[in-house]
N, C-alpha and C positions, 0 to 999 in steps of 0.2 A: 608554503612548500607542500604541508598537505592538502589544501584546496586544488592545487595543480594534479600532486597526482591521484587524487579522487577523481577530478574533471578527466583526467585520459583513460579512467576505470570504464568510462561513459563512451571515449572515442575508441577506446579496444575493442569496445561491444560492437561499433559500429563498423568499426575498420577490419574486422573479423567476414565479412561480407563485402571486400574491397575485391574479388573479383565480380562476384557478382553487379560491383557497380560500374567495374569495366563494360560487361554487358550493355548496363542502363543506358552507359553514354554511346555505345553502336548503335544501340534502338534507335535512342533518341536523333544521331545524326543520318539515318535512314528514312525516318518518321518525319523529320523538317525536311529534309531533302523528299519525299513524295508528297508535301505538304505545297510542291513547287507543281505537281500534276495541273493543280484546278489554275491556273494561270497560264500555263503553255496552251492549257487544252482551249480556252476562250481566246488565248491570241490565234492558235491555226483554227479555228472556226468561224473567227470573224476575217482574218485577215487572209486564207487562204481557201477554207470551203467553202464562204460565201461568196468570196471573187471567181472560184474553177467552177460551182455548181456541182460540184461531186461529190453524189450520195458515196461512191466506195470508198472514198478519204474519208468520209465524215463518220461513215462503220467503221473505219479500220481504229480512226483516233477514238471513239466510244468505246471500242471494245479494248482499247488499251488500257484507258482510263478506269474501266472498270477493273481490269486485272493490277494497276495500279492502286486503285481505292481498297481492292479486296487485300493486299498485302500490306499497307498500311494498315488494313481495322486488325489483321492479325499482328501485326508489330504492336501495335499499342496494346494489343490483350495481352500479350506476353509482358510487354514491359509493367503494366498494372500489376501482374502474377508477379513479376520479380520483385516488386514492389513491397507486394504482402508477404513475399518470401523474408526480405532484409529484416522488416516491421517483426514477425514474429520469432526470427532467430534474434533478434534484439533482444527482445519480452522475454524468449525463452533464456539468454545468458542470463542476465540481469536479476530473475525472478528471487532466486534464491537471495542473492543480495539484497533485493527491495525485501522481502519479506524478512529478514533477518534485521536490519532498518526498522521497519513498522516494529519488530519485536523492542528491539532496543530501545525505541522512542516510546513505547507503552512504560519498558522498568524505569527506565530515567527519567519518567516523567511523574512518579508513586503511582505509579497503576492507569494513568490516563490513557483513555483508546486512544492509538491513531494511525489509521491506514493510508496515510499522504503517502507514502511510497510506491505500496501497490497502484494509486490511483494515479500519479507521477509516472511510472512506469509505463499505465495503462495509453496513459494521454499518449505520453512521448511514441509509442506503438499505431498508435491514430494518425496522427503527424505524419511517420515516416512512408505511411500508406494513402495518404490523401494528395487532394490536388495540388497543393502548394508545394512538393517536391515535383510533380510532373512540369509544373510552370519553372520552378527551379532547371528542370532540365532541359528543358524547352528558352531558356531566356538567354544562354550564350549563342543560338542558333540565330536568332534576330539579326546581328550584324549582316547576313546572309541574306534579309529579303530588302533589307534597305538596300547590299549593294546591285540588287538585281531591281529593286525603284531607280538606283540611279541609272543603272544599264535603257532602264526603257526613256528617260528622263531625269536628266537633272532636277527640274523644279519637282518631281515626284518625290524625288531623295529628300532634296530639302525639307518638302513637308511632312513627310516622313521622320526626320528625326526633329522637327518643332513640335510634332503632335505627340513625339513618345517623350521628350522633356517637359510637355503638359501634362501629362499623364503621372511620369516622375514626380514632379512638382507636388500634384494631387493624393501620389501615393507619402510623401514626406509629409504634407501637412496631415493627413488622417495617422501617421505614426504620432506625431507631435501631442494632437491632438487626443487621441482613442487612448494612449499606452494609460496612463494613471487613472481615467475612469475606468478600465479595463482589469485590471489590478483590484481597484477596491471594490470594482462587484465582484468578481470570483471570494475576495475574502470574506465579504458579508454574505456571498451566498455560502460558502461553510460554516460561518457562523449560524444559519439559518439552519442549515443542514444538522449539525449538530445539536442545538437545543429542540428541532425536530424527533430526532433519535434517542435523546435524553428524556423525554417528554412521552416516547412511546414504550420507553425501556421500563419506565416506573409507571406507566398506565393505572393499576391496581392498587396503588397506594394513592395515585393524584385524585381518581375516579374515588375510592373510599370512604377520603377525607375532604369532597369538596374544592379541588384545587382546580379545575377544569378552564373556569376561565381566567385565574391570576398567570396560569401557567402557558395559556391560549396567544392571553395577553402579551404575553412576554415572547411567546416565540410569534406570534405575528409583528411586533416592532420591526425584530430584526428580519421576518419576511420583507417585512414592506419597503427597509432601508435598501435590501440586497435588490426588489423587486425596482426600485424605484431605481436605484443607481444603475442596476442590469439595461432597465430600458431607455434612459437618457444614455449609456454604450451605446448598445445597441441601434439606437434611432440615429446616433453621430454617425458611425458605422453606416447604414444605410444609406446616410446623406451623400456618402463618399462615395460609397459604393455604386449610387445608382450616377450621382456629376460623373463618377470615372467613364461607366457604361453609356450615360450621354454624350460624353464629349468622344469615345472613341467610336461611335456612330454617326457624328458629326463627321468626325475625319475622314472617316472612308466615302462619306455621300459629298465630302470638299472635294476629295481628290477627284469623284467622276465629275465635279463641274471645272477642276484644273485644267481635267483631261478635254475636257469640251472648250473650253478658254483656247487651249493649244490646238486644238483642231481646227477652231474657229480660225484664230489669227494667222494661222500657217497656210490651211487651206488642206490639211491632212500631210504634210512633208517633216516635221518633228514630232507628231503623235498619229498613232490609228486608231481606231475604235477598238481592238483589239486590244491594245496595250491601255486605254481608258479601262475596260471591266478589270482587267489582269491587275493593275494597278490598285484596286480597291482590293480585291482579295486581298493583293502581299501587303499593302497597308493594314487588314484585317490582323494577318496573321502577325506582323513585324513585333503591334503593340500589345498583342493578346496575353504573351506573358505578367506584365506590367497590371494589366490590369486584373488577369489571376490572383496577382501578387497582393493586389486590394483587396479584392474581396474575399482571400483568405489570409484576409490580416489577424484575426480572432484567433486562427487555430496556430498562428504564428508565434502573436505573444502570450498563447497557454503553452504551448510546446517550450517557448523559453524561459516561462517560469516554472515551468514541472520539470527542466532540464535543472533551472538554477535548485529548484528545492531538493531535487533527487542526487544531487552531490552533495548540497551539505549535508542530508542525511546519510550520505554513504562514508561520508567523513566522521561520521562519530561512533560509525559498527565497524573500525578497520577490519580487512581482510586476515584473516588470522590462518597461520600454519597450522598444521594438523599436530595438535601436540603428540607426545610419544605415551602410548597406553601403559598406564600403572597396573600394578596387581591388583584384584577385586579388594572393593573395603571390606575393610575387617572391621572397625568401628570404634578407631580411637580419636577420641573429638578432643580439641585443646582448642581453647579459647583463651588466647592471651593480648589483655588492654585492649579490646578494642572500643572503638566510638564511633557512633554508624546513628544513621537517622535517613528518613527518607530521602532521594536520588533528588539532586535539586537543591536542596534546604543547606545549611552551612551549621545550622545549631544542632547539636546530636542531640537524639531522641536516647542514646545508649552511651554510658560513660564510664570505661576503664574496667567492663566485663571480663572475669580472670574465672575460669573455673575448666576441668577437665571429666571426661568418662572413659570410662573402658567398655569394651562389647559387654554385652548381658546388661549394661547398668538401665534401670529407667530413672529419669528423673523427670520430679515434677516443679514444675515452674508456677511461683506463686505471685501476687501481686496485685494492687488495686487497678482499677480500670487507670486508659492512660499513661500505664509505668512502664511500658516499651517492649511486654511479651511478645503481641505480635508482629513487631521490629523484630525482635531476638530469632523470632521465627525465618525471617524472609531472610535476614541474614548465615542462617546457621543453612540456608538450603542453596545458598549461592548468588539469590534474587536480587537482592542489596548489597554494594558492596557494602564496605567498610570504608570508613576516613583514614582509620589508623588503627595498628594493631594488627591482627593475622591470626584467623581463621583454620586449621589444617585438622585434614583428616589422615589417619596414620602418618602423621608425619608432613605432609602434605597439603600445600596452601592451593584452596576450591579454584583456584585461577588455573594451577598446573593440568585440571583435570579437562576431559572431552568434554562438553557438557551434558554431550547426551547420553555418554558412557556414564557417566554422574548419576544421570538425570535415573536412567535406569537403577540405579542402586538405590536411590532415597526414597522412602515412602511419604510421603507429605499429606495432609490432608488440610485444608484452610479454615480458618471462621468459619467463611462463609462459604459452602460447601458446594458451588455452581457446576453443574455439568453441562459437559458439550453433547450438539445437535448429534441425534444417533442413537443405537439401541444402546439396552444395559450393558450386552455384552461388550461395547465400541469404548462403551466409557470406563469398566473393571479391567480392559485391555489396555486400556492408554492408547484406542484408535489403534492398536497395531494391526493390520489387518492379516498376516501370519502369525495369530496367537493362537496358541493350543486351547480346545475347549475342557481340558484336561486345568490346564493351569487358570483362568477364567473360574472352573467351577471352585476351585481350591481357594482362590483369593477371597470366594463370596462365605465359604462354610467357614472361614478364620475370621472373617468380620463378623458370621453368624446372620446372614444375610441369604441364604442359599434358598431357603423354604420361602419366605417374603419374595422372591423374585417368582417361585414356580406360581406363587397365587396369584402372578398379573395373568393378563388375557393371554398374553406372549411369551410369557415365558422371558428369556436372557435376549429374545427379541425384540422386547418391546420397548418401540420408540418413547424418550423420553422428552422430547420437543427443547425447543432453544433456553439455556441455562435450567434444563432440568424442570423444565413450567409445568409439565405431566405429572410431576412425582410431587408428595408431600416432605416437608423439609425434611422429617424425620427419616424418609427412604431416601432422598437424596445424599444424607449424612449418611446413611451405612452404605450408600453403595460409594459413595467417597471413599470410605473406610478400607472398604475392600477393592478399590483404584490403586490405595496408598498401599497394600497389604500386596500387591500384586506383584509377584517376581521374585518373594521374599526377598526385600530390600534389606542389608547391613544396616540401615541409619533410616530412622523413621521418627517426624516428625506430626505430632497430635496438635491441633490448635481449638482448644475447644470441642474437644470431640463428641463430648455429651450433652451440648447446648437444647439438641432437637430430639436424643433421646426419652422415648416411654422407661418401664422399668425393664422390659424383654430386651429393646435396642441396651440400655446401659449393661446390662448382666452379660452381653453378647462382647463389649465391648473391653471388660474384664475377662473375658477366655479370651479376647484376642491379645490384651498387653501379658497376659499372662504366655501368649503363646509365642510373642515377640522374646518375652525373657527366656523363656526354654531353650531358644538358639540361637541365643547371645548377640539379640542384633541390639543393635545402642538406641533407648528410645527416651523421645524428649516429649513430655505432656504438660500444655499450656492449660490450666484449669480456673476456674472457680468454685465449681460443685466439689465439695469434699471426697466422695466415693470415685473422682476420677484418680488421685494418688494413692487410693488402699494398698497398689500394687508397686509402688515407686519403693525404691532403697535407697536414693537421695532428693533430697528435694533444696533448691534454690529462692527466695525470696527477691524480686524486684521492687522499689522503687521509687519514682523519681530519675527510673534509667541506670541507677547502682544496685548492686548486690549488695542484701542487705542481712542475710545471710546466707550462709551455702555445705552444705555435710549431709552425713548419711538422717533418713528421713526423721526418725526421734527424735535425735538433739535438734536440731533445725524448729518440729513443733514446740518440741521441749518451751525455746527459746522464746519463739513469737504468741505462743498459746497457753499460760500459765493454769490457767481454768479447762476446762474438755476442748479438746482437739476440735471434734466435730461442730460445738457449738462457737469455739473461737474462729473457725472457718467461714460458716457459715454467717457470723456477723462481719468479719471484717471483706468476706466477698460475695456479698449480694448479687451484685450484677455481673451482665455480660458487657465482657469489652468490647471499646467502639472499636469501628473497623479499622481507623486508621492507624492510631501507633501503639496501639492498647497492647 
């Protein structure tokens, strides 16, 4: 049921440009209909201007034909144009969908990239503009030059639809045969593609430590699997491609010796020389679809697997109504029983989490590596669902909300603290490109980050290159900070916020939870380093995925650290959490 109406999500998009294809098909029956010029014009040139000898019939019929050919190359330019017209009103409905898709498919997958949609999209956008639709609309016209083969000749006709079910014929066994190699090189070539892009994503670390050729290794296997299966496709493909183009140059140079056969035996009284050339043409044109059809078989069954993929994917981001906008968060967070683990996984990483805040509260979240903070994190910001349980702010469960009305109010900062391609200011804005530089500078002096940005070459200009590669982790983590700080968000989440901190970066990062408390926004700090909770009034203990305690910050140390706080901290959390469910 929903595979149906996802699939017509696809034929809305297309059938949204259902006049437009009204058009298409008047081109196109204009276009076959002048496509009948080059055959009339060879019968009255043989059969009538070479028997009168008259140069002003043989002007008049050239000069026709040329204003005939000149309206044909303008019909097919336009019908091309309308072509790319449909093709990018397509792209354009869609996009948002495919790209909301690619989004879905990264969270539900724990964070794995994946842009099959957009590139699903992209294909299916190529498709609608290539030549395998102009053959498509070109191949109900064919009935048309067979019946004017038979007009000039019966055995014309006849040969005429033996060569185009040879052809048929040609084009079924190259489906039969190309579909499944076809299929499993596209997917070995993203496999290729991807350990490609994984391989250049971590350059600096493969390169540091020596891994060049294990790593080489490994993505050239599945080069070579994808390279080797691509070109036994492809070489199959060509076989076809080039027998189809043989055999349908065969048929047109048979038919001029039918045509000669029938002259001969007749003596010119049921063929003329005339209708001999004219007869190769329409044979020409009859089976020319057919074998378009061949040789854009490739883009045929990429179009109908980037159709098939780009529905199931649009099957799993339903279209969602515009929920109805709540009041700004104020910042009461309840967390009740939930059990939540990574998107995918069936065993929880988080089990039976019960605990609440009020604005102003900070709490710090404590835990051995592994014990599910940064689970607690991805979940408390919307990213993760939950299994079971329920999530709500003021009252309000993270589903009810817009997301990017949300999105807006939460300050989040990650682990791993990656910024996007663009300057500082692009990235403390959240990309918004109508941000105040008012509010931009304000985000940076709360994270304490304001003077560090004037000492770049650029100022709040300066580009920070793809995940942030320009900047030192340490300034990538404060201008994180002040991304998260940006808009003064209700509900702010810290994940390690001090990991990349000097002592200046940590002490900046203290006036800013201090300055989160002063206006009562709800803030939740994932720690290991002791001096990130100085500031916290409650603190929570993880793990194993339970609470293991939970209350205002004292009792809680009281409880876990019988000996000095600082130094019971500092041994039971040496390390930084791993990225995954830590």
């Amino acid at each position: 049921m929903h595979r149906k109406e996802k699939r017509n999500e696809l034929l809305e998009a297309l059938t949204s440009s259902r006049g437009v294809f009204w058009h298409l098909i008047a081109f196109s029956c204009f276009i076959n209909l002048l496509m009948l010029t080059g055959p009339l014009y060879m019968l009255q040139v043989y059969d009538r201007v070479l028997a009168s000898q008259s140069v002003p019939t043989l002007a008049a019929l050239t000069v026709l034909i040329l204003i005939l050919y000149s309206t044909y190359a303008l019909l097919d330019w336009v019908r091309s144009g309308l072509l790319g017209s449909i093709a990018s009103r397509f792209e354009d409905r869609l996009a948002d969908r495919a790209a909301a898709a690619a989004f879905n498919a990264a969270l539900s997958d724990a964070g794995h990239i994946s842009d099959r949609p957009l590139r699903d999209l992209r294909q299916l956008r190529k498709f609608i503009a290539s030549p395998a639709i102009t053959a498509a609309l070109d191949a109900p016209w064919s009935p048309l030059f067979f019946l004017v083969l038979f007009m000039l000749h019966p055995i014309f006709g006849l040969w005429a639809l033996f060569g185009g079910a040879l052809l048929v014929t040609l084009g079924y066994l190259n489906q039969r045969t190309t579909n499944r190699n076809m299929r499993e090189a596209e997917q070995m070539e993203r496999l290729s593609q991807a350990r490609a892009q994984e391989m250049m994503r971590h350059a600096e670390t493969i390169d540091a430590m020596g891994m060049q050729p294990n790593l080489k290794a490994h993505w050239k296997k599945a080069f070579d699997d994808s390279d080797g299966r691509m070109f036994s496709s492809a070489r199959t493909l060509s076989a076809f491609t080039s027998s189809t183009r043989a055999t349908r140059l065969f048929l047109q140079s048979a038919i001029l010796g039918i045509g000669a056969w029938l002259i001969i035996r007749s003596s010119g009284a049921s063929a003329s020389h005339g209708s001999l050339v004219a007869a190769s043409i329409l044979m020409g044109r009859a089976i020319a679809p057919i074998e378009q059809a061949v040789a854009q078989w490739r883009s045929v069954v990429l179009a109908r697997e980037a159709w098939t993929s780009l529905t199931r994917f649009l099957e799993r981001t339903p279209q969602r109504s515009q929920p109805m906008q709540l009041p700004p968060v104020a910042g009461y967070l309840r967390v009740d029983g939930i059990y939540a683990g990574p998107p995918g996984t069936k065993k929880p990483v988080l089990r039976n989490l019960t605990f609440s805040l009020d604005p102003g509260d900070v709490l710090g979240v404590l835990g051995p590596s592994a014990a599910g903070k940064s689970t607690l994190a991805r979940v408390l910001t919307g990213v993760w669902p939950v299994m079971s349980g329920s999530v709500r702010l003021d009252n309000a469960e993270l589903a009810q909300y817009d997301r990017q009305t949300l999105g807006r109010q939460i300050g989040y900062l990650p682990q791993q603290a990656d910024l996007l391609s663009g300057t500082i200011r692009d990235n403390i804005s959240r990309h918004d490109p109508n941000a105040d530089a008012e509010a931009v500078i304000k985000a940076a002096r709360l994270a304490g980050c304001h003077d560090l940005i004037l000492h770049l070459a650029d100022g709040y200009d300066t580009q920070v290159g793809e995940a942030g590669a320009y900047l030192s982790a340490g300034q990538r983590q404060r201008i994180g900070l002040a991304r998260a700080l940006y808009g003064d968000p209700s509900f702010v989440i810290l994940d390690e916020p001090n990991s990349n901190l000097d002592g200046k970066g940590d002490a900046a990062l203290q006036e800013a939870i201090l300055g989160l408390r002063a206006r009562n926004a709800t803030t939740i700090i994932i720690a290991h380093r002791p001096n990130a909770i100085v500031h916290c009034n409650k603190l929570v203990v993880i793990d194993g995925g339970e609470i293991k305690a939970f209350g205002p910050r004292d009792e809680v140390l009281a409880k876990i650290m019988p000996r000095s706080p600082t130094e019971k901290v500092t041994a039971i959390h040496p390390r930084t959490e791993s990225k995954g469910n830590g």
